[in-house]
KOLRODREN-112023 format. One record per residue (C-alpha): x, y, z. Coordinates in steps of 0.02 Angstrom, whole numbers, padded with zeros to 5 digits, always signed. Layout:
<rs>
XYZ...
</rs>
This chain:
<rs>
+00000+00000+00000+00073+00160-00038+00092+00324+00078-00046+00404+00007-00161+00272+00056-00122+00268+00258-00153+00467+00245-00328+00444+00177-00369+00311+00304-00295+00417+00438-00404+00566+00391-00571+00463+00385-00533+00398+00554-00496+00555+00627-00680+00626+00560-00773+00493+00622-00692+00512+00793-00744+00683+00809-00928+00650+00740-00942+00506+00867-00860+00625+01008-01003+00777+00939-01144+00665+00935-01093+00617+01139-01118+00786+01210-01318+00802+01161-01348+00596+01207-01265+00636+01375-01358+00794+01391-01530+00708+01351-01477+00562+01489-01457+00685+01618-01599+00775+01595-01743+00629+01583-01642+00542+01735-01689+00723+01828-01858+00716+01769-01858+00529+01815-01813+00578+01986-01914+00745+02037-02083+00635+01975-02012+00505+02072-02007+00648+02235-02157+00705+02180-02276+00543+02184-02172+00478+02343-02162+00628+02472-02268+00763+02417-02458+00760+02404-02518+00827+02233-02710+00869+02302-02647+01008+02424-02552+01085+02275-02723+01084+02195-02836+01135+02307-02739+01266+02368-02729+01340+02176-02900+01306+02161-02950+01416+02316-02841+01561+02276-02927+01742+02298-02978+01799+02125-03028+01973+02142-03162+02059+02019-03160+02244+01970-03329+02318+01963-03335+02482+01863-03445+02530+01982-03461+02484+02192-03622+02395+02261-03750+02496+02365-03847+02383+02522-03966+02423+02630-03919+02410+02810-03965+02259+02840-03866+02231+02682-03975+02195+02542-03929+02234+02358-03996+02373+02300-03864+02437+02154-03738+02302+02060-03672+02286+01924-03704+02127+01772-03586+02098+01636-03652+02164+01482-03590+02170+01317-03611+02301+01195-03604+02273+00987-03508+02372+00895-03461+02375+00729-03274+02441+00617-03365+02480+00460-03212+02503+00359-03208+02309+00395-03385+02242+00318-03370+02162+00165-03568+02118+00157-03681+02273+00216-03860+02205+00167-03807+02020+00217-03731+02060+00385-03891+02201+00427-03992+02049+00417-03888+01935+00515-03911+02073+00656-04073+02101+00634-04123+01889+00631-04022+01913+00817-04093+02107+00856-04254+02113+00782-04288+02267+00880-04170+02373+00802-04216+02493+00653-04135+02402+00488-04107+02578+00431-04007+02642+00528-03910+02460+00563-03874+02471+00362-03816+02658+00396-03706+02629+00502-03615+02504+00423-03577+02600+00286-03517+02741+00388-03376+02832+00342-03327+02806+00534-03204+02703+00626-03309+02647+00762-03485+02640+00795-03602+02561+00943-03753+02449+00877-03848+02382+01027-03774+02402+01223-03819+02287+01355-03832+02131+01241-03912+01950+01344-03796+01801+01342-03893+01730+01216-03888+01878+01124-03712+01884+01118-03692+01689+01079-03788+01732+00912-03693+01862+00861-03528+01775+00861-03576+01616+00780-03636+01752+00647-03450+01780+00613-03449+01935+00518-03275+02008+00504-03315+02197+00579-03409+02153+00708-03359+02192+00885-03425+02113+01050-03364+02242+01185-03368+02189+01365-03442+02330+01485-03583+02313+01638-03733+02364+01674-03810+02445+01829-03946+02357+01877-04050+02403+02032-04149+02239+02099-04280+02314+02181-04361+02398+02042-04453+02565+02092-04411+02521+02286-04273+02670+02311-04275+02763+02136-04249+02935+02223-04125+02904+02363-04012+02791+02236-04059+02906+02071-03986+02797+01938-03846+02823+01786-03859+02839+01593-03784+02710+01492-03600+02749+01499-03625+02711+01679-03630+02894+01736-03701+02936+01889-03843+03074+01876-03943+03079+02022-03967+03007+02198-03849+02929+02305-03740+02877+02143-03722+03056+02107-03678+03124+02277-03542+02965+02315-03502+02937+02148-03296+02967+02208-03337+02809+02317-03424+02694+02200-03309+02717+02054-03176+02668+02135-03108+02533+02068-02978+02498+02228-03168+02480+02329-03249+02371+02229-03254+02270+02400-03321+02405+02489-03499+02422+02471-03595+02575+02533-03715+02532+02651-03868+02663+02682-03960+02692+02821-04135+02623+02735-04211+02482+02781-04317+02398+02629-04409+02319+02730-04457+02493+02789-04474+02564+02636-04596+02442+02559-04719+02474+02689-04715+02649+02688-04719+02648+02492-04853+02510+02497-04962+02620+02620-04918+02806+02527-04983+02710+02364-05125+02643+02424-05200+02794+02498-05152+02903+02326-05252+02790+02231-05400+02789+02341-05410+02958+02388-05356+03007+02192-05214+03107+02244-05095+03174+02106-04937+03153+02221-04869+03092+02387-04715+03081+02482-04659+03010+02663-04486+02987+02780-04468+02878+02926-04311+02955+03027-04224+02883+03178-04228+03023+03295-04064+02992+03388-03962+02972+03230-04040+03057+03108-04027+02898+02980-04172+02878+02863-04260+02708+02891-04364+02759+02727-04381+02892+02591-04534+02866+02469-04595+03004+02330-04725+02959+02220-04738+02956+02066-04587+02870+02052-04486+02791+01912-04374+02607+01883-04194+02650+01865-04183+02499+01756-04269+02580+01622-04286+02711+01485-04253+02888+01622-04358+03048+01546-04270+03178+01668-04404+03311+01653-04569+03242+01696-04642+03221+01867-04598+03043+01909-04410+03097+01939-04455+03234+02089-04409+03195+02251-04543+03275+02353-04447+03255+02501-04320+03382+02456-04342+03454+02300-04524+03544+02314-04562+03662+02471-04719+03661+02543-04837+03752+02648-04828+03641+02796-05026+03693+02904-05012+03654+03052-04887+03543+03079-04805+03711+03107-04874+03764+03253-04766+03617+03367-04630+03742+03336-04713+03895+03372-04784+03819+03545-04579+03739+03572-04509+03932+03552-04636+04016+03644-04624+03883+03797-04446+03882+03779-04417+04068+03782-04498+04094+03948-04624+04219+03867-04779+04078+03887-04842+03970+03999-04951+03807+03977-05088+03882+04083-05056+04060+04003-05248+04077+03915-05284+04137+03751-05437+04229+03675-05531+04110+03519-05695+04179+03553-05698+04251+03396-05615+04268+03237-05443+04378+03240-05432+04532+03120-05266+04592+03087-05267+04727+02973-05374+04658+02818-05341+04473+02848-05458+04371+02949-05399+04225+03035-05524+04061+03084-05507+03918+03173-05571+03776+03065-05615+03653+03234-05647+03846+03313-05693+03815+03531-05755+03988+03532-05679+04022+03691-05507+04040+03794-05393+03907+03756-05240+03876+03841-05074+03811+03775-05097+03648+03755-05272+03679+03690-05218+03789+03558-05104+03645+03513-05212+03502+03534-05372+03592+03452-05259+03666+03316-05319+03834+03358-05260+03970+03208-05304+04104+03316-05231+04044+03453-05045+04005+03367-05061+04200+03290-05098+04259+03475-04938+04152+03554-04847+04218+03442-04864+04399+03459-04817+04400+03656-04649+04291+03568-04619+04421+03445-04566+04439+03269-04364+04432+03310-04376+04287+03427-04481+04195+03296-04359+04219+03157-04233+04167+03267-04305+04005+03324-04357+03937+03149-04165+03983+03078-04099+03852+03241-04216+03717+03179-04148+03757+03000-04290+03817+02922-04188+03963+02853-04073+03837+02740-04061+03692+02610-04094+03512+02722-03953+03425+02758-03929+03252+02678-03822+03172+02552-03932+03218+02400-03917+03327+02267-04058+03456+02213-04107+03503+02382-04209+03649+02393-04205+03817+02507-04383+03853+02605-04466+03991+02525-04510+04145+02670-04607+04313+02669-04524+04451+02577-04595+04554+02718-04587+04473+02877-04714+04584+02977-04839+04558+03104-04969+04490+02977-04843+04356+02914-04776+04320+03081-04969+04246+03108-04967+04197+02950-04814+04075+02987-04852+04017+03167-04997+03892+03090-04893+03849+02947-04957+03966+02806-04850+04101+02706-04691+03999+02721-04650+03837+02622-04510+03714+02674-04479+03522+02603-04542+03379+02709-04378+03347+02750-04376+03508+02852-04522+03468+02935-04455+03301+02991-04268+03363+03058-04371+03505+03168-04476+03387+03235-04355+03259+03269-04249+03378+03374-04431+03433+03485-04447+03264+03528-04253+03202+03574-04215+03317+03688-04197+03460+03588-04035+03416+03481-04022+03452+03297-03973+03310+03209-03957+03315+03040-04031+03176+02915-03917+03043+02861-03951+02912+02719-03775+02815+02789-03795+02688+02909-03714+02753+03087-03632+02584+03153-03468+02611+03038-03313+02679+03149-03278+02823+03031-03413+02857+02895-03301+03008+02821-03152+02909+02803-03259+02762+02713-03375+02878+02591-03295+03044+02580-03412+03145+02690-03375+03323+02717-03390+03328+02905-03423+03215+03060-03542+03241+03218-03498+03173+03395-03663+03203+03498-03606+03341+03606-03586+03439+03419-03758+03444+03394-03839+03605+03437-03957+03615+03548-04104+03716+03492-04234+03691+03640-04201+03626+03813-04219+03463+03853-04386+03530+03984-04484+03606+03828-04444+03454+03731-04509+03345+03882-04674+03450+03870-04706+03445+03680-04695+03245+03686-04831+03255+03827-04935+03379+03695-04916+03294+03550-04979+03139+03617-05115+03243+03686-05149+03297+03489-05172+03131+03454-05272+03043+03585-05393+03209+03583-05366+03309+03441-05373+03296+03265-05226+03165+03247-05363+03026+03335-05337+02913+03162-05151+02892+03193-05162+02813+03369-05101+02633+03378-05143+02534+03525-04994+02502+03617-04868+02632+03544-04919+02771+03614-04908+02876+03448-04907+03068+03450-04903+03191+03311-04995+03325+03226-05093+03374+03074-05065+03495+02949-05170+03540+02792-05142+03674+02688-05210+03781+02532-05085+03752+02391-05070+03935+02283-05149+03924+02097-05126+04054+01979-05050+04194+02145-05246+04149+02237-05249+03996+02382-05376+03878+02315-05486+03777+02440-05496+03653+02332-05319+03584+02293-05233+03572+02496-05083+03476+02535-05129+03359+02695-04994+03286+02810-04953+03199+02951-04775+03203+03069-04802+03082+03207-04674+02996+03318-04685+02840+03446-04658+02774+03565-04700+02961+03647-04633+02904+03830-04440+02861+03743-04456+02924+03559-04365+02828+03435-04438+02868+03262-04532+03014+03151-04651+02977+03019-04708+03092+02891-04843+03064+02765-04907+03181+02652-05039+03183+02496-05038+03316+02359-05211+03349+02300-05304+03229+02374-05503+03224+02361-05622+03154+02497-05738+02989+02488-05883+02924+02588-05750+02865+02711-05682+03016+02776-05871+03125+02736-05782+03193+02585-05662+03278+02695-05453+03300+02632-05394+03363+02795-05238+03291+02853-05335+03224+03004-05443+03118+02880-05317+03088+02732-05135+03070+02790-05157+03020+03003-05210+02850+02971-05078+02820+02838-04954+02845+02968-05041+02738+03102-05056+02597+02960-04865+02642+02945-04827+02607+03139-04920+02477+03174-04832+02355+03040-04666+02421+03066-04667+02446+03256-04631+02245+03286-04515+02244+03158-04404+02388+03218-04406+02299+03411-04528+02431+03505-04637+02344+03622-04814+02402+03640-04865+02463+03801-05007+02528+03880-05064+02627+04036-04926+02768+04003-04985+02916+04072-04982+03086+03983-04965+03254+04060-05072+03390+04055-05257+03318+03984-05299+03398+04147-05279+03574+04049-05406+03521+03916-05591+03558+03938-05639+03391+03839-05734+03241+03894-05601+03104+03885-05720+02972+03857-05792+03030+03715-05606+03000+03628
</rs>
């Protein structure tokens, strides 16, 4: 063999050496990698047990993102959340197929107008909304349509579960989920936050409240043909509303028409002459100023003329009455006469401490001022002691009395349940009361008296339809000639009720009150509060009383019927 041979050999030798020695490394490399897979499933199935590992990954916290945060009741019942729904959209620069995909959406939407589906996918546009708030099955159809251009965007809905229920405290949002009344208005920094999407609000209202008192408002509206109607249960040591009702009212769920009547909150929103639910705070001043006594008599023999006006009693005694029978009887003339030895300053003065002189406090937009006499003379100072010649909102009505009865603290109204630790650090609010903050605006002696006389308008005045046995209710009437065309008309009145029970340890006010309501057999064609809005409220306290934990009692003894020429038997 010659030289040149061995060389060749020795080359090809050498190359397969270095293949075999290449083709070691990734063999090697595989080895020790399965044995180390070999091994750790070896660990695995010998000393560690799989089902924890699964479990625990199963039961991890998964935390959802609401666009907008729940609202509960206080007892903590839904009363705002939020659904997934999707909206359809559509990129027109995208359809291929206008007439063929308009029909595919209308087969799935036959609701929509085909018009203006076809015009608006051959807009000029980049992107256009067909149909918001789209069902699951809704949605389900639309995709197995499979148009190219097409869009499915995911959003949610607010969605209020109890209908009608609360439509003015919550007030609802428009369909980009914009807040534009209510509570979602006035909070809206709180519940579109998406870092408290676990923090609900919780109100102060108790549905089960609230249906009853909107159950009974409705009720008497229809029978007595009223045109509105409104009503408030307050807790009188907190100030939290147990229930806020305005009817008409409206389904936040729906279609919202901001202009017509259904979206007024009577409560706040529309002052009224109040009647004579006005003169528990013109007997409260005069008693607490020291300028009257509850033997001091007063002269109702006879109609009062001041200057051209004429005042009448309408349940007139025709003779001297003393406090608490001007209060009981709902003597006109006698609230005009109290109030002149009080005087015109001192008046004025009083009604501004029970806030009469300001928008009502409460966490609600579109709250009204009371309307008051341009002149404020002596005519207008009679005018106002019985409740005529100055309007305020129910509202009003129900924060003044509230603060007779408690002892004579102003509290304002809350819709924000009071058990929290810190209610402005949770929701935002402005300012916080401890109870020595509240002002005091009668002593805690007058307000001791005017329980005893507001029972005493109830168990032997015009308030008789509101007593409950049992819960020793007190309260007062007030009806009142609405102004038509600049004249009072004796034929459209706004009739009320405030009472309050138990009267021995008060714990709530109730306020009821029908616009325009006309008489029937029942009540001898009367529309008197006395007739029209009293019994609403006793209806009112005798079905929530158990609920809310008061205990009936009877043989509590009120003060002062020994200051009333009546024959207690006969009530």
């Amino acid at each position: 063999m010659r030289p040149a041979d061995f060389h060749i050999e020795g080359t090809k030798s050498e190359a397969i050496e270095v293949a075999r020695n290449r083709l070691l490394v990734p063999i090697f490399l595989f080895v020790l990698g399965f044995s180390a897979l070999v091994v750790r499933l070896v660990s695995i199935g010998l000393f560690e047990d799989i089902s924890d590992q699964v479990i625990h990954a199963y039961s991890a916290k998964v935390e959802i993102v609401r666009e907008r945060v729940d609202i509960l009741d206080r007892n903590g019942i839904v009363m705002a959340t939020n659904l997934p729904a999707p909206s359809l959209a559509v990129r027109p620069r995208l359809i291929t197929d206008v007439q063929e995909t308009a029909d595919g959406i209308m087969a799935v939407l036959p609701g929509l107008n085909r018009a203006q589906v076809v015009n608006k996918l051959k807009s000029s546009r980049h992107f256009l909304y067909i149909r918001r708030n789209l069902s699951p099955i809704q949605v389900w159809k639309i995709n197995a349509l499979g148009y190219p251009g097409l869009v499915l965007e995911q959003a949610e809905k607010r969605v209020y579960p109890q209908g009608r229920l609360a439509s003015h405290v919550l007030g609802y949002v428009d369909v980009d989920n914009k807040p534009q009344a209510g509570v979602e208005k006035f909070f809206n920094d709180h519940l579109s936050n998406p870092m408290r999407s676990d923090d609900p609000l919780y109100l102060s209202l108790d549905l089960r409240v609230q249906y009853i008192v909107r159950q009974e408002l409705k009720a008497a509206m229809d029978k007595f043909s009223a045109r509105a109607a409104a009503g408030i249960v307050m807790d009188v040591r907190t100030g939290e509303i147990l229930s806020m009702i305005s009817l008409p009212d409206f389904d936040g769920n729906n279609s919202i028409y901001p202009d017509t009547p259904e979206m007024k909150n009577r409560n706040i929103l529309e002052p009224y002459e109040m009647g004579s639910g006005f003169k528990t705070f013109t007997v409260a001043m005069a008693l607490d100023s020291g300028m009257v006594r509850l033997t001091d008599k007063f002269d109702a023999t006879r109609p009062l003329k001041v200057g051209r006006r004429t005042i009448h009693d309408d349940h007139a005694k025709k003779r001297f009455l003393t406090v608490p029978e001007v209060y009981t009887f709902s003597s006109n003339i006698g609230a005009s006469l109290i109030i002149q030895q009080v005087g015109i300053d001192y008046q004025k003065a009083y009604l501004e401490r029970f806030g009469m002189f300001d928008r009502p406090v409460i966490e609600l937009a579109g709250r009204s001022r009371p309307i008051l006499p341009r002149h404020w003379g002596a005519i207008q100072s009679m005018t106002v002691s019985y409740g005529h010649g100055i309007a305020v909102t129910p509202l009003h009505l129900v924060v003044g009395i509230a603060a007779v009865v408690n002892g004579g603290r102003l509290i304002p109204a809350t819709l924000i349940r009071q058990d929290k630790t810190d209610k402005n650090k949770l929701y935002g609010l402005p300012r916080s009361f401890v109870d020595d903050d509240y002002p005091q605006v009668i002593s805690a002696e007058t307000s001791r008296i005017m329980r005893h006389l507001m029972r005493l308008a109830v168990d032997y005045g015009s308030g008789g339809n509101a007593r409950v046995d049992g819960y020793r209710v007190g309260g007062k009437t007030g009806t009142a000639e609405k102004v038509i065309n600049g004249r009072y008309s004796r034929d459209n009145k706004i009739t009320s009720f405030v009472g309050v029970f138990p009267m021995d340890n008060p714990k709530y006010v109730i306020f009821a009150m029908l616009d325009e309501p006309h008489g029937t057999e029942d009540t001898f064609y009367k529309a008197t509060g006395g007739w029209i809005a009293a019994p609403v409220v006793g209806r009112i306290i005798s079905r929530i009383g158990p609920m809310l934990g008061v205990v009936p009692m009877t043989d509590v003894k009120t003060k002062y019927q020994n200051l009333l020429l009546v024959n207690a038997k006969s009530n």
